[in-house]
ROLODREN-156342 format. One line per field, with one value per residue (C-alpha): residue in three letters; residue number from 1; x, y negated, z negated. Coordinates in steps of 0.02 Angstrom, whole numbers, plus 50000, padded with zeros to 5 digits. Each point is the difference from the previous one (the first is absolute). Example, Ala and Ser with C-alpha at 12.3 -4.5 7.8 and 13.67 -1.06 7.14 Angstrom:
BEGIN
resn <- (ALA, SER) $
resi <- (1, 2) $
xx <- (50615, 50069) $
yy <- (50225, 49828) $
zz <- (49610, 50033) $
! end
This chain:
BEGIN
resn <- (UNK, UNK, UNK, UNK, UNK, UNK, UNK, UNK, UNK, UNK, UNK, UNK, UNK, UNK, UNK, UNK, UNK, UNK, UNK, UNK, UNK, UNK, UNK, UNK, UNK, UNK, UNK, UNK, UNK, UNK, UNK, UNK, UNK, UNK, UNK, UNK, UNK, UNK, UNK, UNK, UNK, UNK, UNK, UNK, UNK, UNK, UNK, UNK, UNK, UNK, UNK, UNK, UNK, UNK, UNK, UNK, UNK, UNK, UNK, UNK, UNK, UNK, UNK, UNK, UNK, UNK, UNK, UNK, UNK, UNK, UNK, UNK, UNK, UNK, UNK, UNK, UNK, UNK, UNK, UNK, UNK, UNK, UNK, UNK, UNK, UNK, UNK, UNK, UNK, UNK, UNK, UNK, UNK, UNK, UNK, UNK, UNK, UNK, UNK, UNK, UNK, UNK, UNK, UNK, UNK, UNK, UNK, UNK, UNK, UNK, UNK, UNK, UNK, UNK, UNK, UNK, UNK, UNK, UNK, UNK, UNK, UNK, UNK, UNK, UNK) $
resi <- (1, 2, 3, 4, 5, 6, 7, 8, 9, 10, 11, 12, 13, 14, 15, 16, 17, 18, 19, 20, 21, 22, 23, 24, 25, 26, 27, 28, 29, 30, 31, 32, 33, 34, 35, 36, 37, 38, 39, 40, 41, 42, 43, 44, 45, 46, 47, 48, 49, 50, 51, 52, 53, 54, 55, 56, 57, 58, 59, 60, 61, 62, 63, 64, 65, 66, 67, 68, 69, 70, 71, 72, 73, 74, 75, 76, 77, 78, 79, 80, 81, 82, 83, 84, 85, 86, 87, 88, 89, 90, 91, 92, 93, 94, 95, 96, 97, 98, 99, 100, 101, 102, 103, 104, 105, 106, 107, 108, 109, 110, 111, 112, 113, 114, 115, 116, 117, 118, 119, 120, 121, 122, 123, 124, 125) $
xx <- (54952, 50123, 50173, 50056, 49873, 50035, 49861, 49904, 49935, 50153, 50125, 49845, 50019, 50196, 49982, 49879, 50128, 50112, 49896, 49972, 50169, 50001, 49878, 49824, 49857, 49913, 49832, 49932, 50095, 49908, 49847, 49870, 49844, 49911, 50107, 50148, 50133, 50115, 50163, 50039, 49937, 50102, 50036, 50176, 49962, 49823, 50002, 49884, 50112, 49923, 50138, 50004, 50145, 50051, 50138, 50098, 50146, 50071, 50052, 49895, 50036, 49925, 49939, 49905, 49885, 49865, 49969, 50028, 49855, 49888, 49880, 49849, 50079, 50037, 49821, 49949, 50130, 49906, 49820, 50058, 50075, 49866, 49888, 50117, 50001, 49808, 50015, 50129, 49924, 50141, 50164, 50057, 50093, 50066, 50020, 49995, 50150, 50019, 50160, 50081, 50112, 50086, 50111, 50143, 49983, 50114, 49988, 49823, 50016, 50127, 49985, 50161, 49947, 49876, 49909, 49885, 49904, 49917, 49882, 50002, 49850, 49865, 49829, 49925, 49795) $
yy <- (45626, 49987, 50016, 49879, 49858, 49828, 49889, 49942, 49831, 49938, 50039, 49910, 49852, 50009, 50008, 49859, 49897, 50047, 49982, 49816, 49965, 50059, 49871, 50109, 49949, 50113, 50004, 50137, 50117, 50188, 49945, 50102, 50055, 50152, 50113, 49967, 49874, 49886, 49984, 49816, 49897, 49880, 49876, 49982, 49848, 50037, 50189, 50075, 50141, 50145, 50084, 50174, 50001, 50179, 50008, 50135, 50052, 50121, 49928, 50007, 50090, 49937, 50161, 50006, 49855, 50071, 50087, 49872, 49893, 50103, 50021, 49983, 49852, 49912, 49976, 49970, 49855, 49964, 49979, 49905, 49882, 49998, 49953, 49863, 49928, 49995, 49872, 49897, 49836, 49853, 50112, 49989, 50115, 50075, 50179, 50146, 50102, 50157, 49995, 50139, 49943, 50162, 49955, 50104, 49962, 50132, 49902, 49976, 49831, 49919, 50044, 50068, 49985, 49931, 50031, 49921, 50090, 49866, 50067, 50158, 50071, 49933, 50026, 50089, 50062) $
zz <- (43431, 50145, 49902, 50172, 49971, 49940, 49911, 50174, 49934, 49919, 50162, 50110, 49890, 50022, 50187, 50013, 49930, 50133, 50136, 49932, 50010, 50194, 50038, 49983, 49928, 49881, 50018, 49903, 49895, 49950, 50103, 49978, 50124, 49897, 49959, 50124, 49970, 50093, 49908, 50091, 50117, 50033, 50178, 50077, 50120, 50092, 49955, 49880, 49933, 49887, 49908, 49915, 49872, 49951, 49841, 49953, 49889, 50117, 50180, 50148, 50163, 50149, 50079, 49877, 50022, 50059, 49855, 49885, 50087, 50072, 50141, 49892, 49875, 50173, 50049, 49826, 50011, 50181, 49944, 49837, 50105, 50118, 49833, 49946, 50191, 49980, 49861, 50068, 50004, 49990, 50047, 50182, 50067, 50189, 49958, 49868, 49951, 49895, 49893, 49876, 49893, 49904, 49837, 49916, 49832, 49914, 49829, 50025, 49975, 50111, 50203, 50067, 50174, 50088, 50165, 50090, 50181, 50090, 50107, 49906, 50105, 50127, 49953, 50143, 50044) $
! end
């Protein structure tokens, strides 16, 4: 096991909390289409936002995102959304987002820092 990793489900849980308290509404937390998951889905105003929450002891440097999400966890993110979408029957909503949220935990229990990339990428075809 990854020396760097925090417990996933606990820090998603932690975040949730603060996302509540910045006006989102969680909608599904460790949502599950197979065997892909969603870590939140959640709506700020009329945006359905899917958010991947990556937690870590050590702190994160931005050039490394791309690594830390990658090309092939992106579209499994893409068609898991595209699955929940499908069953959307009573939520309205103007537009999708893609969100990463990445938390320094060094503790592993209390975030240090805490950042959140809107817009993190655009699906494309």
């Amino acid at each position: 096991m990854d020396s760097n990793r925090v417990d996933g489900h606990f820090m998603e849980s932690v975040i949730s909390d603060q996302l509540r308290k910045r006006g989102f509404v969680i909608l599904e937390q460790n949502y599950r289409v197979g065997r892909l998951e969603i870590d939140i889905i959640a709506m700020e105003g009329d945006v359905l936002c899917f958010i991947e929450v990556k937690s870590r002891s050590t702190p994160f440097v931005m050039s490394e995102l791309d690594s830390l999400v990658t090309h092939k966890q992106q579209n499994h993110l893409i068609w898991a959304s595209n699955r929940y979408c499908q069953n959307l029957r009573k939520i309205k909503y103007k537009t999708v987002r893609f969100d990463y949220i990445l938390v320094y935990v060094p503790d592993r229990v209390n975030p240090k820092k805490v950042t959140h990339i809107r817009n993190a990428f655009v699906p494309t075809i």
